[in-house]
MARBA-607871 format. One record per residue (C-alpha): x, y, z. Coordinates in pm, 1 decimal. Example, Ala and Ser with C-alpha at 12.3 -4.5 7.8 and 13.67 -1.06 7.14 Angstrom:
<r u="1230.0" v="-450.0" w="780.0"/>
<r u="1367.0" v="-106.0" w="714.0"/>
***
This chain:
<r u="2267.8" v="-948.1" w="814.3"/>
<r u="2219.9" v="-937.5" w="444.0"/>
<r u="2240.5" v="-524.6" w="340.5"/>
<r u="2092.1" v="-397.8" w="8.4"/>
<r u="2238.5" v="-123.3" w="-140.9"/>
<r u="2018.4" v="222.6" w="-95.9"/>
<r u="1996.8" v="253.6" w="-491.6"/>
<r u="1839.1" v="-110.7" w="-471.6"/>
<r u="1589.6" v="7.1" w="-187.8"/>
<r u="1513.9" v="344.6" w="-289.6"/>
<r u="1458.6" v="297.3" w="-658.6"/>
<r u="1145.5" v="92.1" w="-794.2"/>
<r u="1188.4" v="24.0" w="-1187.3"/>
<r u="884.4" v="-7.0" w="-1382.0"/>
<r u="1059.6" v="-215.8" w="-1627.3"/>
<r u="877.2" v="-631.3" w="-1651.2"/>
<r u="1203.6" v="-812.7" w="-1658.7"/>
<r u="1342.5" v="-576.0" w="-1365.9"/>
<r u="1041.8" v="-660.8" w="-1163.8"/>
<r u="1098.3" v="-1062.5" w="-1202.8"/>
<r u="1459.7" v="-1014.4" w="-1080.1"/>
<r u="1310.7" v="-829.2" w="-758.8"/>
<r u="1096.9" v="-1215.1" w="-744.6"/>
<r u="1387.7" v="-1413.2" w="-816.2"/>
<r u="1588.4" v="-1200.5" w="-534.5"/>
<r u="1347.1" v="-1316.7" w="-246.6"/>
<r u="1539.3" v="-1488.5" w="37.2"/>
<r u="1237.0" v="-1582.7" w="294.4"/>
<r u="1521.7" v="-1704.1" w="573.4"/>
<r u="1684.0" v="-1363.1" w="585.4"/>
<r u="1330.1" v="-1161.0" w="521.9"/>
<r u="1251.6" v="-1371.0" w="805.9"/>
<r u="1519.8" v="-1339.6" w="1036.0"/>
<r u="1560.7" v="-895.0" w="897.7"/>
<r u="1230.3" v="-758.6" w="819.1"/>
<r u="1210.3" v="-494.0" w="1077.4"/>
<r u="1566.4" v="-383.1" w="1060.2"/>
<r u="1581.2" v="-29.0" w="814.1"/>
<r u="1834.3" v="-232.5" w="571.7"/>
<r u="1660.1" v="-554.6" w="619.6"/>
<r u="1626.7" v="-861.6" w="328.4"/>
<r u="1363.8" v="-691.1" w="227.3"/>
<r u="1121.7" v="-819.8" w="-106.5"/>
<r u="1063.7" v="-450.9" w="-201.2"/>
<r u="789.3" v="-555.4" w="-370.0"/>
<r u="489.8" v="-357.7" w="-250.9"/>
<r u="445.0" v="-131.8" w="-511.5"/>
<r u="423.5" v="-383.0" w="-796.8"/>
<r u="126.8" v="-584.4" w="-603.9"/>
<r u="-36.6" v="-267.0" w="-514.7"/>
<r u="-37.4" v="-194.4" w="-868.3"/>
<r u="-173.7" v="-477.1" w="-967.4"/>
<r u="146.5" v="-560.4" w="-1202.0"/>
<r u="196.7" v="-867.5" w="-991.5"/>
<r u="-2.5" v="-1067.4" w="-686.8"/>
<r u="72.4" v="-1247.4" w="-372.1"/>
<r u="-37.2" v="-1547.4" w="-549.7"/>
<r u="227.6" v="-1518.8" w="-799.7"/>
<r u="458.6" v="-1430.1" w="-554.9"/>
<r u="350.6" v="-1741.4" w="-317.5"/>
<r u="390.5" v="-1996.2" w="-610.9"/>
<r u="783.6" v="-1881.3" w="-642.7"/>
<r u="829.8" v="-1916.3" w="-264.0"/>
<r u="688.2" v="-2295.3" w="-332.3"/>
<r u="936.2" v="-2326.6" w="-611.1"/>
<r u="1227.4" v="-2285.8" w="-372.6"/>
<r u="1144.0" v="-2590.6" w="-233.0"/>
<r u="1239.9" v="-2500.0" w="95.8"/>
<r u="1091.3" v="-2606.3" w="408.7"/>
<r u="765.4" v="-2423.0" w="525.6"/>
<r u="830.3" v="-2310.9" w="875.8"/>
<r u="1141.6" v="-2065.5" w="750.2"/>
<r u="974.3" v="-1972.2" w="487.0"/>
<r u="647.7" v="-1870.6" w="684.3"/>
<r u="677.6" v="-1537.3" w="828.1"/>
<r u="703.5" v="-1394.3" w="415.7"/>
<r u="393.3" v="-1571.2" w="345.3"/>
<r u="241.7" v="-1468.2" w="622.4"/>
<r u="296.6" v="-1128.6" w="560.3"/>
<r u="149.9" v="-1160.8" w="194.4"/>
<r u="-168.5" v="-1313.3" w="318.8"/>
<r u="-193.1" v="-975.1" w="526.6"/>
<r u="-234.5" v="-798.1" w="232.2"/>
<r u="-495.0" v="-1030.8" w="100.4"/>
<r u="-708.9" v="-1017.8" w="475.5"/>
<r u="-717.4" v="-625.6" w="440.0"/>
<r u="-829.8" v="-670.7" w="93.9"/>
<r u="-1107.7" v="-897.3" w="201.8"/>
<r u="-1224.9" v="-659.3" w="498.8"/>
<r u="-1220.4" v="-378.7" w="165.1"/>
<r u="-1443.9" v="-552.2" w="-4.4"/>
<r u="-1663.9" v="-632.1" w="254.9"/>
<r u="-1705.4" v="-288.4" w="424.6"/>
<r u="-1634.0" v="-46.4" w="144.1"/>
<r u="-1575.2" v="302.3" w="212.1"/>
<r u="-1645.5" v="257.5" w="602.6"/>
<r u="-1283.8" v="133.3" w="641.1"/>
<r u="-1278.1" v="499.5" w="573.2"/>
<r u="-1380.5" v="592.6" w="898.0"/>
<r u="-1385.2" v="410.3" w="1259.0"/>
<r u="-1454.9" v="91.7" w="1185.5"/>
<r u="-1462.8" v="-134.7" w="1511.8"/>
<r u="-1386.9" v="134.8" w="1793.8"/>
<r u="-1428.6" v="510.4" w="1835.1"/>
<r u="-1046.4" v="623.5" w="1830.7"/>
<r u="-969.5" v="750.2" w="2204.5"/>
<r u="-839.4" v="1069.8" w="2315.4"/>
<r u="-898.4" v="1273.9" w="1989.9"/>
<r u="-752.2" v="1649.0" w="2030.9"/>
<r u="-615.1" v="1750.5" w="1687.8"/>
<r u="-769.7" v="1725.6" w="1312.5"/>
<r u="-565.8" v="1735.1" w="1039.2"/>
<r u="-166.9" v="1635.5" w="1075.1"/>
<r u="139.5" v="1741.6" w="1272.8"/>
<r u="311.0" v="2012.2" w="1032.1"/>
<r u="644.2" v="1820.6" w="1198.8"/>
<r u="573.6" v="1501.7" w="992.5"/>
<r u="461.4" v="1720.2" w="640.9"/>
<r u="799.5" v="1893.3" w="696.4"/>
<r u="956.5" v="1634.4" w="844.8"/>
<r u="1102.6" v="1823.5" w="1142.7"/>
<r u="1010.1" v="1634.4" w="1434.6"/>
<r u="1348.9" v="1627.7" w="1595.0"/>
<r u="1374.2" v="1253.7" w="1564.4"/>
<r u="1673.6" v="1227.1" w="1300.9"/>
<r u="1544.4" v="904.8" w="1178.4"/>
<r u="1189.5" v="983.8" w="1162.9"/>
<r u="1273.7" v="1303.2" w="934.2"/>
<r u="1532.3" v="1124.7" w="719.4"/>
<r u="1252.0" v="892.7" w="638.9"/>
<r u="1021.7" v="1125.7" w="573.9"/>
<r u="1258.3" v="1333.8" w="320.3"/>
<r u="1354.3" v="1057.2" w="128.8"/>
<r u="1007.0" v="907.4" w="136.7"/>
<r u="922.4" v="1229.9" w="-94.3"/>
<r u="1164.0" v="1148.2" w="-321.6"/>
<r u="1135.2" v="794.5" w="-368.8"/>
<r u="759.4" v="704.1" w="-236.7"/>
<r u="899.6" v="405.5" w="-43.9"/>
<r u="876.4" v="415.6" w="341.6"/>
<r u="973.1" v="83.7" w="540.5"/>
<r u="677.7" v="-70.1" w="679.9"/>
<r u="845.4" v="-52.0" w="1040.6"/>
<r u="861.7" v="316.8" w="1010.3"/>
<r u="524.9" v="389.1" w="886.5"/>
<r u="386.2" v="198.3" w="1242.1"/>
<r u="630.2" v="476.2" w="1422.7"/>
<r u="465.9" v="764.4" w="1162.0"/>
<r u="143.4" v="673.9" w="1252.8"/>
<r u="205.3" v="615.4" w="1629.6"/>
<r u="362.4" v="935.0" w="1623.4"/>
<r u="28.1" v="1108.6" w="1486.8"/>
<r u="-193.9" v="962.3" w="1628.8"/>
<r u="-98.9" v="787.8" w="1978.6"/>
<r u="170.7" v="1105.7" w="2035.5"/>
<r u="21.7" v="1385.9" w="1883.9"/>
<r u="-334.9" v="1323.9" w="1953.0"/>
<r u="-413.5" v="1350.0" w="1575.6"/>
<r u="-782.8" v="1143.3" w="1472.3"/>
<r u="-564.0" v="888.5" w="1191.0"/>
<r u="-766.3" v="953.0" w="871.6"/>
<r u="-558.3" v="1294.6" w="745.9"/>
<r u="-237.1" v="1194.0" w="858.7"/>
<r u="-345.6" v="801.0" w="657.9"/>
<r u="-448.2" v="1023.2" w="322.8"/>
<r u="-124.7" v="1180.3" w="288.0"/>
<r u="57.6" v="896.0" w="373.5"/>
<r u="-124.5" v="722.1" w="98.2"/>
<r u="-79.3" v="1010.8" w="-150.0"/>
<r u="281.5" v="954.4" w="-155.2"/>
<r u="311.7" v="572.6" w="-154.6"/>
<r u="440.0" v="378.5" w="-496.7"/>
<r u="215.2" v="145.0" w="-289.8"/>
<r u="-55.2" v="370.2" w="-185.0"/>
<r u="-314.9" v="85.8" w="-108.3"/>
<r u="-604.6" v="201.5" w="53.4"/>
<r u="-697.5" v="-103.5" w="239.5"/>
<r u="-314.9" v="-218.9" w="405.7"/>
<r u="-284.2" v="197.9" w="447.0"/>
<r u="-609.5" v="243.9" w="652.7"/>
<r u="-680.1" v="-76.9" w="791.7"/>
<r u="-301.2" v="-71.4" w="962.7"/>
<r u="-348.1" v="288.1" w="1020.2"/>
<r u="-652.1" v="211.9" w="1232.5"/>
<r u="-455.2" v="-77.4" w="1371.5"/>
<r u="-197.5" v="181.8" w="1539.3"/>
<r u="-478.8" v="376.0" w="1607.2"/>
<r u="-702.0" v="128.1" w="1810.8"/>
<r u="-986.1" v="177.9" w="1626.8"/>
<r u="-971.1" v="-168.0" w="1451.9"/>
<r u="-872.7" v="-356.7" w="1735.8"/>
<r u="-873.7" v="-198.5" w="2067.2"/>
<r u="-457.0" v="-189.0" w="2125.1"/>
<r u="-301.0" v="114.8" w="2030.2"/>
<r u="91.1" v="54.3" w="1920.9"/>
<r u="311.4" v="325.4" w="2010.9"/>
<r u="725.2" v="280.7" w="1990.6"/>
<r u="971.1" v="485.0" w="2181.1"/>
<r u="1328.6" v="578.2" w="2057.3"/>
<r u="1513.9" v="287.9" w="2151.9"/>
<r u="1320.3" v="63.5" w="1963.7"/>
<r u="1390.7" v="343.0" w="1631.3"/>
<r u="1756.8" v="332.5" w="1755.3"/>
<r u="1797.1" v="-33.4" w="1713.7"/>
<r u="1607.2" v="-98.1" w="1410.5"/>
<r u="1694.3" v="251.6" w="1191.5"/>
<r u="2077.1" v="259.5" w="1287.9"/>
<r u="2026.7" v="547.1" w="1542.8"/>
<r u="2185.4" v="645.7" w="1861.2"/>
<r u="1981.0" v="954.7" w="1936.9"/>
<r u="1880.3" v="1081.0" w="2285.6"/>
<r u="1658.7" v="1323.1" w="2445.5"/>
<r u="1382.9" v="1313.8" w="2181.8"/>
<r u="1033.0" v="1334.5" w="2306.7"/>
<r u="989.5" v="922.1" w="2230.0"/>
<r u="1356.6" v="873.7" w="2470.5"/>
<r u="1094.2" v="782.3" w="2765.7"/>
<r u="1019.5" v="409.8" w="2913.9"/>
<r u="696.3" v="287.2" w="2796.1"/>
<r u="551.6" v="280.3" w="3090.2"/>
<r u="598.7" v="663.5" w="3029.3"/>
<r u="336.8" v="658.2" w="2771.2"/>
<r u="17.6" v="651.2" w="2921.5"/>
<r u="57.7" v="1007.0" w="3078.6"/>
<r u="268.9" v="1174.2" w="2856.4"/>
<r u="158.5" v="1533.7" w="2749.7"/>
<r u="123.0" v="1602.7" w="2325.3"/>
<r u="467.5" v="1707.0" w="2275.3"/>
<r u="492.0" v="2067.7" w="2159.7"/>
<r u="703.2" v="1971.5" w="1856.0"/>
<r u="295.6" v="1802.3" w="1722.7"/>
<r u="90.2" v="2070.8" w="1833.6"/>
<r u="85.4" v="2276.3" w="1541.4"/>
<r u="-122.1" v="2118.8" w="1279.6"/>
<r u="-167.2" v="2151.4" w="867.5"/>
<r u="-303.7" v="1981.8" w="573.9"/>
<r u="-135.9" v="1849.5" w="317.6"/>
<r u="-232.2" v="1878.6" w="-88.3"/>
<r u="-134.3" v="1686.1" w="-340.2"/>
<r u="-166.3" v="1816.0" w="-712.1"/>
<r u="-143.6" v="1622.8" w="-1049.5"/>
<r u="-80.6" v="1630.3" w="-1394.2"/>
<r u="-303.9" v="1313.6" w="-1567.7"/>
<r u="-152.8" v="1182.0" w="-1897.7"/>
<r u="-242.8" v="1259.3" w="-2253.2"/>
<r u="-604.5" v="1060.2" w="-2345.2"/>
<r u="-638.4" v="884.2" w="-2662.7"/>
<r u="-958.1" v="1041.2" w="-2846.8"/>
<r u="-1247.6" v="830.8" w="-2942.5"/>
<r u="-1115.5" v="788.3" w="-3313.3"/>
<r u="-851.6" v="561.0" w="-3133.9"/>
<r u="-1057.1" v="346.9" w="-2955.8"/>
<r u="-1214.5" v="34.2" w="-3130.7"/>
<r u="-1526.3" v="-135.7" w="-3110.8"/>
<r u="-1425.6" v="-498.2" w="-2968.7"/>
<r u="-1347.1" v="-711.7" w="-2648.6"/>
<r u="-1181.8" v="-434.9" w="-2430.6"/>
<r u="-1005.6" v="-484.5" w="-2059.9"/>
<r u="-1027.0" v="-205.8" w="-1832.2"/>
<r u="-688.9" v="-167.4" w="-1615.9"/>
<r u="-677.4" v="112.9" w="-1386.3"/>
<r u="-420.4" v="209.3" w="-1076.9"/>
<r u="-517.0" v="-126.4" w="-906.7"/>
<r u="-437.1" v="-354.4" w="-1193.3"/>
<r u="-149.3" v="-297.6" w="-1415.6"/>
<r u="-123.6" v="-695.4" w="-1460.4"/>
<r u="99.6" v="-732.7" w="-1815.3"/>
<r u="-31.1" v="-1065.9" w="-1801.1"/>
<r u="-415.3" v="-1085.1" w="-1839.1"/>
<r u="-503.3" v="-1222.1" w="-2154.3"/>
<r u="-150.0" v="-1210.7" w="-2241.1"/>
<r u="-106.9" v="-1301.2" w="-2654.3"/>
<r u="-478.4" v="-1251.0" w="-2685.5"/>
<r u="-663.1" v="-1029.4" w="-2961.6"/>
<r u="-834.3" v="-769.9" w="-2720.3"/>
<r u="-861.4" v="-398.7" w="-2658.3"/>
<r u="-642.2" v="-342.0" w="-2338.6"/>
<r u="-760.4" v="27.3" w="-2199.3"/>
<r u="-601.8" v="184.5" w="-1858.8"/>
<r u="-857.6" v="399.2" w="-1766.4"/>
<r u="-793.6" v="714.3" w="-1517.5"/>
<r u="-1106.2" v="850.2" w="-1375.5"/>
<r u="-1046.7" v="1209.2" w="-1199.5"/>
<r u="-1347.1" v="1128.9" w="-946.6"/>
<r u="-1131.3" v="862.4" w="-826.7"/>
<r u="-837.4" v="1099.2" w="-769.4"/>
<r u="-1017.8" v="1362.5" w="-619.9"/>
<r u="-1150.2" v="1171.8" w="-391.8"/>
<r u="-817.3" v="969.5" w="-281.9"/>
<r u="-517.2" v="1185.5" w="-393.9"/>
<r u="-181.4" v="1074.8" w="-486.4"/>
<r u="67.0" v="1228.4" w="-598.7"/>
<r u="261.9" v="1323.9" w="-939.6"/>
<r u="530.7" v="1033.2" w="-870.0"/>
<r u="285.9" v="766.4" w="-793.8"/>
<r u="79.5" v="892.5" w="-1125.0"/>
<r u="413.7" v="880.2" w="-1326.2"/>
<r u="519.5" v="549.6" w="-1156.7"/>
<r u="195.5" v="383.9" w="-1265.6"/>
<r u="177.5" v="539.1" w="-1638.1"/>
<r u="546.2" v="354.1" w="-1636.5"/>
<r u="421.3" v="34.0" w="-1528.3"/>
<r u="151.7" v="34.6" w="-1803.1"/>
<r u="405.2" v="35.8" w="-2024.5"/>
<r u="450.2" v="-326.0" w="-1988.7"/>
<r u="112.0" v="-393.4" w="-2115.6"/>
<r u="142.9" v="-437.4" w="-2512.3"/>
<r u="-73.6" v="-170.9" w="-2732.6"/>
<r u="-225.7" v="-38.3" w="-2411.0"/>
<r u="-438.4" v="297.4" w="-2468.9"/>
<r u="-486.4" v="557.3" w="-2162.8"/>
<r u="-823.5" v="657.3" w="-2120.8"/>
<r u="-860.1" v="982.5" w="-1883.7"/>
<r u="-1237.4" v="999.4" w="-1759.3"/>
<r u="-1510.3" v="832.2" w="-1631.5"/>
<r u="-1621.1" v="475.6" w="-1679.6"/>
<r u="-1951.8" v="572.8" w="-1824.5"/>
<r u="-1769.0" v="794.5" w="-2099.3"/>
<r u="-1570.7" v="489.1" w="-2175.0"/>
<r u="-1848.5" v="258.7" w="-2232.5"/>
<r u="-2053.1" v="476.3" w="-2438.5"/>
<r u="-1771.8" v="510.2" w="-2687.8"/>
<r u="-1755.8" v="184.3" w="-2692.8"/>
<r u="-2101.0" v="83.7" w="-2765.1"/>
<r u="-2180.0" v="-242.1" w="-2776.7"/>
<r u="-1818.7" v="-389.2" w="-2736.8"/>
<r u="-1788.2" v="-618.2" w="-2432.8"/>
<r u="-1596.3" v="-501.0" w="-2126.0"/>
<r u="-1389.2" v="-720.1" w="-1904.7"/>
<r u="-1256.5" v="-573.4" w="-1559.2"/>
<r u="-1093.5" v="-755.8" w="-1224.5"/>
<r u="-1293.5" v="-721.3" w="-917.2"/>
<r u="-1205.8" v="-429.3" w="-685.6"/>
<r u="-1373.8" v="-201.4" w="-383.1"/>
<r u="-1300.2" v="117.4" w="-657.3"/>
<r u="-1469.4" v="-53.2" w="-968.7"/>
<r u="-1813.4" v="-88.3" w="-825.9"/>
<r u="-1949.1" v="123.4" w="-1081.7"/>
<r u="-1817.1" v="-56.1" w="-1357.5"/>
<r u="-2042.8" v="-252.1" w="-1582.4"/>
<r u="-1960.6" v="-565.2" w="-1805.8"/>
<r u="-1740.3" v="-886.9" w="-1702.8"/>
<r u="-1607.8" v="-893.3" w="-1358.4"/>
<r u="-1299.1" v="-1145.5" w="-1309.9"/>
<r u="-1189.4" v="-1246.8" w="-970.6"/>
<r u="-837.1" v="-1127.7" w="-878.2"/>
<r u="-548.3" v="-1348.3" w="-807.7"/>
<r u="-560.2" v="-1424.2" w="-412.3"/>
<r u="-352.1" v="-1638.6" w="-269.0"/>
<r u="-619.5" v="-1900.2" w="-139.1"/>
<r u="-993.3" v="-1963.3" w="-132.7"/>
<r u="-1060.5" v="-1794.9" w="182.8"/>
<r u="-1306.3" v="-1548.9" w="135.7"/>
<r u="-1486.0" v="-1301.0" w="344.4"/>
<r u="-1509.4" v="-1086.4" w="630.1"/>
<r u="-1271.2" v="-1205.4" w="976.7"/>
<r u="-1289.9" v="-982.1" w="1258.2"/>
<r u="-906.4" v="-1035.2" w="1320.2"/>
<r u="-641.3" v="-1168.9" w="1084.5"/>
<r u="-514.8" v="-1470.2" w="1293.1"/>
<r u="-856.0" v="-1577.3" w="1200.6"/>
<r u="-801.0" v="-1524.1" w="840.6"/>
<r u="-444.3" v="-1701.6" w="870.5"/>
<r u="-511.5" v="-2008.6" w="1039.1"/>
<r u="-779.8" v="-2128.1" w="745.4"/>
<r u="-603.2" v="-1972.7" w="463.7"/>
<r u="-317.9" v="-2159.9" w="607.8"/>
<r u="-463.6" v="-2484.5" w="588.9"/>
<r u="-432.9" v="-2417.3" w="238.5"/>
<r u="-104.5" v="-2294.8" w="182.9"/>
<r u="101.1" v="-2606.3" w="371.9"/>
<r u="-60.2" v="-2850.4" w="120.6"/>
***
């Protein structure tokens, strides 16, 4: 099994040219064959599509470019056109992906979140490694997030929307739709299977040999197992930020402007072009969906890539008055509703469009696509 070093997992440059050699790294047999394991052949490149900075269509037409076969080569794609799918269910049901969105989440006994998982002191060794590092670094395997969230809200009794907002607060990738959506996955409120995992399963893919945990039980186990008392006690978590210096209006010009913001960072749009390029921060959106100071930083970073780029920190209707008649230009998105001037589509990886009750759904047209 391929290992990447831990500075190579654990550190996410915001640099362009580091980010291509993150592409160029790819190995879809071994991401493949690895995925789940903590040290997997892992892309490691969640942030940078969260971000915007790159897409799974960019990232699809470099898999093609290996010219391997498809079948080895699937399981990568397939995981990119889940992103895309809980995108699409975004867009079509807005903020209610906020909430339950296809089932009432079942046995419901705690708000908030375990104070074990803030602190990370739930007695599972790898669970609270994870959690510690995942504070400094914002990266969090995808396998252990599914035993996070099983944890909250399958274990502990916890309804999944807290325990998803913090998660999300501390994520380079903090996407709202693949947080939530696989959040309510765990959960069973998006299909009606709840996921739980019990410490074998973390054993074998997080290089653990722990026993006597409160997950060491068969799964059978699970169905009548009492809310360990490690979960019972509960707490909030807040996340506080410093926003970066704004240009004043003296700076800004009045011509053809694009609007980035935390969901598109993309160093490429209208690349060479003679155009205003603004990243705009609006507080609202913050307030309402907190992150925190790394993920700010890490994004401010990113922007960096975009040439001449001005950081605007308010709302979109301050921006456009100082920009008077000057034409606006933003990429589609569930945040930017608000926004008013050119909307562009985003980069998805295939035509498929609209809402699918389950992803295999999604898959097997967008698929149709893809093996052309």
């Amino acid at each position: 099994m391929q290992t990447p070093t831990t500075d190579y997992i654990y550190n996410f440059p915001t640099d362009w040219n580091a980010i291509q050699d993150r592409i160029e790294a790819i190995d879809p047999i071994e991401y493949a064959a690895t995925r789940n394991y903590m040290n997997g052949a892992l892309t490691l490149l969640g942030p940078y599509i969260s971000r915007g900075v790159i897409s799974t269509k960019s990232i699809f037409e470099h898999i093609k470019s290996l010219d391997l076969e498809w079948r080895p080569t699937e399981k990568l794609v397939q995981e990119l056109a889940w992103r895309d799918y809980w995108q699409q269910v975004w867009v079509e049901k807005q903020s209610r992906i906020e909430s339950d969105l296809n089932f009432e989440q079942k046995a419901v006994l705690h708000s908030g979140l375990p104070a074990a998982i803030v602190e990370a002191n739930t007695g599972i060794e790898a669970i609270d490694e994870a959690i510690k590092r995942f504070y400094k670094t914002g990266y969090l395997h995808n396998h252990m997030r599914m035993y996070i969230s099983a944890i909250c809200c399958n274990i502990g009794k916890y309804h999944w929307s807290a325990p998803a907002m913090w998660m999300y607060a501390h994520l380079l990738d903090g996407d709202l739709a693949s947080n939530h959506l696989s959040w309510q996955w765990v959960a069973g409120t998006f299909s009606n299977r709840k996921y739980v995992a019990n410490q074998e399963n973390i054993n074998k893919y997080f290089n653990s040999a722990q026993r006597n945990t409160f997950l060491d039980v068969p799964y059978e186990a699970f169905n009548n197992l009492e809310v360990p008392a490690e979960l019972l006690q509960s707490k909030n978590s807040i996340t506080e930020i410093n926003y970066p210096e704004s240009i004043s209006r003296l700076d800004l010009e009045e011509k053809k402007t694009l609007v980035y913001n935390y969901y598109n960072l993309d160093p490429l749009w209208y690349e060479g072009e003679d155009v205003q390029r603004v990243l705009l921060i609006e507080p609202a959106v913050f307030e309402r969906y907190p992150i925190s100071q790394k993920c700010m930083d890490f994004a401010v970073g990113l922007s960096a890539n975009i040439k001449d780029i001005k950081i605007f920190v308010g709302s979109f209707t301050s921006l456009q008055a100082q920009l008077k008649d000057s034409e606006i230009v933003f990429k589609e998105h569930p945040l930017n509703t608000h926004y008013h001037g050119v909307q562009e589509d985003r980069d998805w990886m295939t035509s498929v469009k609209g809402y699918f009750p389950g992803f295999f759904k999604f898959w097997n047209k967008a698929k149709k696509e893809l093996v052309k």
